[in-house]
PyMOL CGO cylinders between C-alpha atoms (Angstrom):
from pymol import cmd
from pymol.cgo import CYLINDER

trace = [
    CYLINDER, 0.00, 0.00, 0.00, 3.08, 2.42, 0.52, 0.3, 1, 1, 1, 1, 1, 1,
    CYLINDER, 3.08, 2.42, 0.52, 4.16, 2.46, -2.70, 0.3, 1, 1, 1, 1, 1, 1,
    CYLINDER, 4.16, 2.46, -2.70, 0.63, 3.01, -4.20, 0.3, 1, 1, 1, 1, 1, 1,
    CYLINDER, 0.63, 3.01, -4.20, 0.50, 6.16, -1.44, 0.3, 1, 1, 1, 1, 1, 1,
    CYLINDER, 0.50, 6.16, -1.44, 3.71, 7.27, -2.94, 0.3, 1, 1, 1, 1, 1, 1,
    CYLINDER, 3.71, 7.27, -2.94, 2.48, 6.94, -6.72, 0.3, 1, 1, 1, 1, 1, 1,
    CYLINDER, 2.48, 6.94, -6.72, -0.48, 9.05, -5.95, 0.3, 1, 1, 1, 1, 1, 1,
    CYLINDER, -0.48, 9.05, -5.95, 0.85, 12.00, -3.84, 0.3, 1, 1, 1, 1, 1, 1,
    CYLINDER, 0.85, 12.00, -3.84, 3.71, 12.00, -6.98, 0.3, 1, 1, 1, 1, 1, 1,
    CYLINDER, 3.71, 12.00, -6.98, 0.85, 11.64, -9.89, 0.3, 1, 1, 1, 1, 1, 1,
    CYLINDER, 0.85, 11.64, -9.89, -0.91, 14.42, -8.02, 0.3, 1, 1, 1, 1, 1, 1,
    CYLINDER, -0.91, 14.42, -8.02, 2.38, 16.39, -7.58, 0.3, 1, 1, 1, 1, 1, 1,
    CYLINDER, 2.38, 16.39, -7.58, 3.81, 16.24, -10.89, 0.3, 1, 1, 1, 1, 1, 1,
    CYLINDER, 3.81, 16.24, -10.89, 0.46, 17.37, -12.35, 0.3, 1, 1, 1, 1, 1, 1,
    CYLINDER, 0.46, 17.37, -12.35, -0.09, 20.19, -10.47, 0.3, 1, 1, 1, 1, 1, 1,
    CYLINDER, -0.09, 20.19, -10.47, 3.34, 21.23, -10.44, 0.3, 1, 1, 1, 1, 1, 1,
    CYLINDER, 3.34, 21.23, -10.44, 3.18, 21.02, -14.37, 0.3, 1, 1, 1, 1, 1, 1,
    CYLINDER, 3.18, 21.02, -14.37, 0.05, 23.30, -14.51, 0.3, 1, 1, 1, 1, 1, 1,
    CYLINDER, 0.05, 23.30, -14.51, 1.54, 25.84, -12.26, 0.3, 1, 1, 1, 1, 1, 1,
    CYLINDER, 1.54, 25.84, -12.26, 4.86, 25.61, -14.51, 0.3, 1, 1, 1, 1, 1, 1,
    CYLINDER, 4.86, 25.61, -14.51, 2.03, 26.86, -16.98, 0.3, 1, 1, 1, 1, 1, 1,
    CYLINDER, 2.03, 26.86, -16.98, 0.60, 29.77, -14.99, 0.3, 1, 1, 1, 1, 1, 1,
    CYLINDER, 0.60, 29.77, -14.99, 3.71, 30.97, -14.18, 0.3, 1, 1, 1, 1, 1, 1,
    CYLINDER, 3.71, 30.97, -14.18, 5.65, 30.88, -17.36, 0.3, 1, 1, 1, 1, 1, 1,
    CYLINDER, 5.65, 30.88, -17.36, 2.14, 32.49, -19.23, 0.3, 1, 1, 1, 1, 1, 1,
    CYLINDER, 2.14, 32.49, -19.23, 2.45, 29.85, -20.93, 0.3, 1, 1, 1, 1, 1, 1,
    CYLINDER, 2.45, 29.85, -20.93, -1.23, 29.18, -20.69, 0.3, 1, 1, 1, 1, 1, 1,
    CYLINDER, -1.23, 29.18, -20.69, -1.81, 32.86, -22.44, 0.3, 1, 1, 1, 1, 1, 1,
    CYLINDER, -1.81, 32.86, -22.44, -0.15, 31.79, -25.95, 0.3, 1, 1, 1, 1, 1, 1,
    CYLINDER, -0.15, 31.79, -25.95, -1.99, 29.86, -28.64, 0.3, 1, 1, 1, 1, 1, 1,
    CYLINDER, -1.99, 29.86, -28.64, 0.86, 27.84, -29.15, 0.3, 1, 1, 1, 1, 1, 1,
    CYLINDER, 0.86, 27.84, -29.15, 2.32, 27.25, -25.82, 0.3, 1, 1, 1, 1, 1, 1,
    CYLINDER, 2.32, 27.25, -25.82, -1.15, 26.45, -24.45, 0.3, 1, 1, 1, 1, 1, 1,
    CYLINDER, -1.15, 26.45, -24.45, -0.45, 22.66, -26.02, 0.3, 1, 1, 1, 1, 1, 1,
    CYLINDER, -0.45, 22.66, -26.02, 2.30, 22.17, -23.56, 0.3, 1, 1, 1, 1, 1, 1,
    CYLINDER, 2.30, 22.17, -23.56, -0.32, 21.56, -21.21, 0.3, 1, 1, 1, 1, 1, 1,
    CYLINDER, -0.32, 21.56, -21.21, -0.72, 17.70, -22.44, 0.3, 1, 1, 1, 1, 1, 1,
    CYLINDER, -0.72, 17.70, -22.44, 2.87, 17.45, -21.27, 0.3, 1, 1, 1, 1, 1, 1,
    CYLINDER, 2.87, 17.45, -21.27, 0.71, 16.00, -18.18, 0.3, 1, 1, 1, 1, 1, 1,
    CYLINDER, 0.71, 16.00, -18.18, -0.03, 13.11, -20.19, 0.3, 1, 1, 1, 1, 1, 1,
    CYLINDER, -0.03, 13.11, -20.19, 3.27, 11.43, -20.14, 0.3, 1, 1, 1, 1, 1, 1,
    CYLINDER, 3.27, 11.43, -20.14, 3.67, 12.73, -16.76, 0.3, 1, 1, 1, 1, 1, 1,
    CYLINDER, 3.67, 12.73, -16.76, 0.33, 10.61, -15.68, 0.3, 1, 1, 1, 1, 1, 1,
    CYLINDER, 0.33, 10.61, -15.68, 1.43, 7.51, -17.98, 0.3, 1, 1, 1, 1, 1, 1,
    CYLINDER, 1.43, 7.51, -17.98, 4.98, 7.52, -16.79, 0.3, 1, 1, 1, 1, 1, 1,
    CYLINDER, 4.98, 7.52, -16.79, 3.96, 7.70, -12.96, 0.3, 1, 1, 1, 1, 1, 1,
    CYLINDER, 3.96, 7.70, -12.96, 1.46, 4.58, -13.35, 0.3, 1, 1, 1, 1, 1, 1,
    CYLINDER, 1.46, 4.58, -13.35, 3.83, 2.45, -15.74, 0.3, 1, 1, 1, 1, 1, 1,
    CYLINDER, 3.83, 2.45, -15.74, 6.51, 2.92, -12.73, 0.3, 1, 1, 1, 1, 1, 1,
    CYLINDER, 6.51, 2.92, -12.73, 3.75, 2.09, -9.68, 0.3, 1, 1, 1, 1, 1, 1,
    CYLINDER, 3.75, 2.09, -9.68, 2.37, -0.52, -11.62, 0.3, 1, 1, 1, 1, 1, 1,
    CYLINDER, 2.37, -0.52, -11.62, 6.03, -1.80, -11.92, 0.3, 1, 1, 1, 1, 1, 1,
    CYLINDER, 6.03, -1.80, -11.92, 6.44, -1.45, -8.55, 0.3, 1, 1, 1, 1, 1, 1,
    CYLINDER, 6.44, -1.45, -8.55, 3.52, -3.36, -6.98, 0.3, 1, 1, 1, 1, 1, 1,
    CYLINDER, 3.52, -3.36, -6.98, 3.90, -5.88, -9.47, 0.3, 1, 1, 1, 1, 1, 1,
    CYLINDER, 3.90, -5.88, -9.47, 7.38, -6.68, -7.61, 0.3, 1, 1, 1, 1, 1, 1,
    CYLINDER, 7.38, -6.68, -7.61, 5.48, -6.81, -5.10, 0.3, 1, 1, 1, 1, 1, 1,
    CYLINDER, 5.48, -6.81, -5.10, 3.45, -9.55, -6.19, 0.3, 1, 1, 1, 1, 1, 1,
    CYLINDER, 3.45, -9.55, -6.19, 0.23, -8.06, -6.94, 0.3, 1, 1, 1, 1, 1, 1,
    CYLINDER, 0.23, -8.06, -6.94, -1.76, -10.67, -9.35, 0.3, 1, 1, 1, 1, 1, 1,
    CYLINDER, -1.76, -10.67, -9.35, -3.48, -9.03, -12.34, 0.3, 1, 1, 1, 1, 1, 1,
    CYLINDER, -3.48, -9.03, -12.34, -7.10, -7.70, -10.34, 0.3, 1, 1, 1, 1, 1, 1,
    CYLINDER, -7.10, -7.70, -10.34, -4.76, -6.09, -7.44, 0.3, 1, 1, 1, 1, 1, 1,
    CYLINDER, -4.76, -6.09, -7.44, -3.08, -4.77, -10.31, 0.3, 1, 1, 1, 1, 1, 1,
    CYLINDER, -3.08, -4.77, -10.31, -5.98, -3.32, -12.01, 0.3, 1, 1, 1, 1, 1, 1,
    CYLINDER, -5.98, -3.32, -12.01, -6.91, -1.58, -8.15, 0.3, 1, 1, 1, 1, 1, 1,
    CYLINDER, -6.91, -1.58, -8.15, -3.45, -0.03, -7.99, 0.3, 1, 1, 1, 1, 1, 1,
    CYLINDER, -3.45, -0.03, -7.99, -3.56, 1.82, -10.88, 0.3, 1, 1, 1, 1, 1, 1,
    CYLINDER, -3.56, 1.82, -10.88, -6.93, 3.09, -9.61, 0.3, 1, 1, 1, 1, 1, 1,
    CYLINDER, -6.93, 3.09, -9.61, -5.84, 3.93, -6.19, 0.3, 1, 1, 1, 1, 1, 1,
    CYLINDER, -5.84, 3.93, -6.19, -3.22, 5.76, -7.52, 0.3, 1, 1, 1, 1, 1, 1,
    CYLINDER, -3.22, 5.76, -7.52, -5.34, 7.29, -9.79, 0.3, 1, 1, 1, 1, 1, 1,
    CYLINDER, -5.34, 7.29, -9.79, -7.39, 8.27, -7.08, 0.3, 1, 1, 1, 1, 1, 1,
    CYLINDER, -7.39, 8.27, -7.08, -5.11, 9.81, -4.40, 0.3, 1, 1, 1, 1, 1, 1,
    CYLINDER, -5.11, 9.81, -4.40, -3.36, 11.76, -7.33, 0.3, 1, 1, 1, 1, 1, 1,
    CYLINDER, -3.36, 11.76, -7.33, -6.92, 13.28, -8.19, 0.3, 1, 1, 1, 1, 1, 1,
    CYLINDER, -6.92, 13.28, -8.19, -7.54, 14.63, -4.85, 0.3, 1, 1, 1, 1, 1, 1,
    CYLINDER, -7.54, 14.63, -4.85, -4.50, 16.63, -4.96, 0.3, 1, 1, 1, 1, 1, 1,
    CYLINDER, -4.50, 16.63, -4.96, -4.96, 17.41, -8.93, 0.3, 1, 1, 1, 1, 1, 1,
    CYLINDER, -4.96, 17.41, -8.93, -8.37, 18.80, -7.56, 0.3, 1, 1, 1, 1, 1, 1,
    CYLINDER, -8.37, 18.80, -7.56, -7.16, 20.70, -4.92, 0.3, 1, 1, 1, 1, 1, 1,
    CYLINDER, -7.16, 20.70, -4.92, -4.49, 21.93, -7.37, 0.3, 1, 1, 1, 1, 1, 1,
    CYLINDER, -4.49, 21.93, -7.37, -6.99, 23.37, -9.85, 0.3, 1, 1, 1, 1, 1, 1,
    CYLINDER, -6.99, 23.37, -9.85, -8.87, 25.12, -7.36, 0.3, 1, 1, 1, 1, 1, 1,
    CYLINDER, -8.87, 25.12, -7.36, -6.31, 26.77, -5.85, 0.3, 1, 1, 1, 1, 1, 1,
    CYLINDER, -6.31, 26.77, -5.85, -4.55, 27.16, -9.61, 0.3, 1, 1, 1, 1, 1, 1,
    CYLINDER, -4.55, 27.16, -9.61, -8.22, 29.20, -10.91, 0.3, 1, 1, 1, 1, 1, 1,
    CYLINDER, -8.22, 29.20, -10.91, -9.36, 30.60, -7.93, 0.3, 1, 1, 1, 1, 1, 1,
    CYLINDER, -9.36, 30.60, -7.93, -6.27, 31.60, -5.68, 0.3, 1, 1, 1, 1, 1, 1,
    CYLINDER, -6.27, 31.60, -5.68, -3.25, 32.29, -7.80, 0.3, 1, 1, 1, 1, 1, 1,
    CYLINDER, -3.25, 32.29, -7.80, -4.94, 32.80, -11.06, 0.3, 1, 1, 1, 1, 1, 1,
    CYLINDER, -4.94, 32.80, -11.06, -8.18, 34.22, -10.77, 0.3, 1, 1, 1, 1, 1, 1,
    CYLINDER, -8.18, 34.22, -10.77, -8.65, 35.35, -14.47, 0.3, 1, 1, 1, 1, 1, 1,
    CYLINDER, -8.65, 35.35, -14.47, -7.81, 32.19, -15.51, 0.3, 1, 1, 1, 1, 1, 1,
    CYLINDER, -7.81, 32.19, -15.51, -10.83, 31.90, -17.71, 0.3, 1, 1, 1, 1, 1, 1,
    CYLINDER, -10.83, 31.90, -17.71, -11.17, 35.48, -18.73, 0.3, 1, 1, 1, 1, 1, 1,
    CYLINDER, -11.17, 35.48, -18.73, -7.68, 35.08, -20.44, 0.3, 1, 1, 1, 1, 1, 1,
    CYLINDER, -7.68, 35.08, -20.44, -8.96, 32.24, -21.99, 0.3, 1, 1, 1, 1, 1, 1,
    CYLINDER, -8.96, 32.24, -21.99, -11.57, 33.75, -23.83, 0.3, 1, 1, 1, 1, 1, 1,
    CYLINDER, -11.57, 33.75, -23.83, -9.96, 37.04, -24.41, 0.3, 1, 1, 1, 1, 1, 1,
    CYLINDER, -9.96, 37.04, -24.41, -6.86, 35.19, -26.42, 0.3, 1, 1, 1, 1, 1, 1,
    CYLINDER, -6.86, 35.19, -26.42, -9.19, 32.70, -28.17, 0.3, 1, 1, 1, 1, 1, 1,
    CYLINDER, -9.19, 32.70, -28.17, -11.03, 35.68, -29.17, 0.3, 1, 1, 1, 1, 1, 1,
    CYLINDER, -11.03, 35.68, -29.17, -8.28, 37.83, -30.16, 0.3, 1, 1, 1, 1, 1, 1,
    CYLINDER, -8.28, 37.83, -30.16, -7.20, 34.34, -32.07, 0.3, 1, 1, 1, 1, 1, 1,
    CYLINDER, -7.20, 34.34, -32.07, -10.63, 34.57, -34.37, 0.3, 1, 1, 1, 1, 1, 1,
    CYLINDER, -10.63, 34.57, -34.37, -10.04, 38.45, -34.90, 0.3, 1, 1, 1, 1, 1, 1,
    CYLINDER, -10.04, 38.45, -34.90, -6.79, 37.68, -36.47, 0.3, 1, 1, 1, 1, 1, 1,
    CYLINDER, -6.79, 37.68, -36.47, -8.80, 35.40, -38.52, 0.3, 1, 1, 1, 1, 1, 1,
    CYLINDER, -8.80, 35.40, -38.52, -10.73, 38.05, -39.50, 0.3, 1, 1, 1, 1, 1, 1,
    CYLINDER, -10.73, 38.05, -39.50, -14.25, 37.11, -37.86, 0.3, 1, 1, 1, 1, 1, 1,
    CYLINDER, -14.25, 37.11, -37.86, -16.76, 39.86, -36.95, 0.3, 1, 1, 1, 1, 1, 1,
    CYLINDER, -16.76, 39.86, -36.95, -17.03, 40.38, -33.23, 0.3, 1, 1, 1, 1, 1, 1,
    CYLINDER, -17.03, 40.38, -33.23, -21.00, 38.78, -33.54, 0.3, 1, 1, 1, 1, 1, 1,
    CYLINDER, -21.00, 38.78, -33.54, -19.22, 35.79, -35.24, 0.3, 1, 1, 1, 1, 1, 1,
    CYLINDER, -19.22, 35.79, -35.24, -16.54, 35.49, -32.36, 0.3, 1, 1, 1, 1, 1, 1,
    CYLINDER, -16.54, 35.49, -32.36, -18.73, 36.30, -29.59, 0.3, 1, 1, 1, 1, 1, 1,
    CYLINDER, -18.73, 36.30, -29.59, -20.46, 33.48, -30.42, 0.3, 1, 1, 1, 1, 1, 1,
    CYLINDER, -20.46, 33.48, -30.42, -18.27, 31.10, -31.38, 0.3, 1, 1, 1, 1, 1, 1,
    CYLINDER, -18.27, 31.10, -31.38, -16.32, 32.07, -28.06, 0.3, 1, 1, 1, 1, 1, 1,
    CYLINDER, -16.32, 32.07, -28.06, -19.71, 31.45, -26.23, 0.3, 1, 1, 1, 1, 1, 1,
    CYLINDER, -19.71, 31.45, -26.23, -19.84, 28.07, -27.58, 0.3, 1, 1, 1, 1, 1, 1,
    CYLINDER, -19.84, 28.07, -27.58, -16.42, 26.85, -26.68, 0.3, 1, 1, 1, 1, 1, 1,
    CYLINDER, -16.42, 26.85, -26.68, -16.71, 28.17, -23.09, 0.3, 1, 1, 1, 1, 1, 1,
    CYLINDER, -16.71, 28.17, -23.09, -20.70, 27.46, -22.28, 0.3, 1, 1, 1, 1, 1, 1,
    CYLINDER, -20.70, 27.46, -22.28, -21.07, 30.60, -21.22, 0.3, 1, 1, 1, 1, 1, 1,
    CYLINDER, -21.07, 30.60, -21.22, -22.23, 33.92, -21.70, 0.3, 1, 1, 1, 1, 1, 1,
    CYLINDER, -22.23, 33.92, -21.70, -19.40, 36.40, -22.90, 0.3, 1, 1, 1, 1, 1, 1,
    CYLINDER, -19.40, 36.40, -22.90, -19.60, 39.90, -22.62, 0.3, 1, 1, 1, 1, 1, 1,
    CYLINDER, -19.60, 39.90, -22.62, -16.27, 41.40, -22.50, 0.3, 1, 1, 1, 1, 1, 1,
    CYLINDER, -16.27, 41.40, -22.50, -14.74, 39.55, -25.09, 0.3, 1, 1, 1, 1, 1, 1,
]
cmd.load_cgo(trace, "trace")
């Protein structure tokens, strides 16, 4: 069970330390840079390949395998949760406003009329957009 413990506080770790990377670089701001974000994915895969590794040295038969990998999955989320909120709410408030202000700026470069981006920037974020 310890090294499961271990593969979820460093799932959860990595991935919120990756996303911060992001907010603090601005990284998340650029329409080309925003991509780097699924650097996570590796990040996630390479964490469970190595705790699946590990618990399989341990002697875990395929099902206790298969509940690893979840309980990993699961610790890590808690923190990956607690991560976000703290990422959107705490340290980067305007999170979302940036968001939609460079995804709008995006289809202005593009030429769109501001009735054309306002709603196609409505559509991509579900919401209502007025300062676009």
């Amino acid at each position: 069970m310890r090294s499961i413990l271990k593969a979820g506080l460093l799932l959860g770790a990595l991935t919120v330390a990756w996303t911060f990377v992001m907010g603090f670089t601005g990284w998340y701001k650029h329409p080309a840079l925003l991509n780097l974000f699924w650097v996570v994915i590796p990040i996630e895969i390479g964490v469970l390949v190595w705790a699946l590794r590990r618990t399989r040295d341990e002697g875990r038969a395929y099902g206790q395998q298969v509940l690893a990998g979840t309980l990993v999955a699961a610790i890590g989320s808690v923190l990956i949760f607690a991560g976000s909120l703290t990422f959107t709410s705490l340290v980067f408030p305007r999170y979302f406003e940036e968001l939609r202000a460079m995804h709008g700026q995006l289809l202005r470069d593009q030429g769109l009329s501001e009735d054309q981006i306002k709603a196609a920037v409505e559509e991509l974020f579900k919401v209502t957009v007025s300062d676009v």
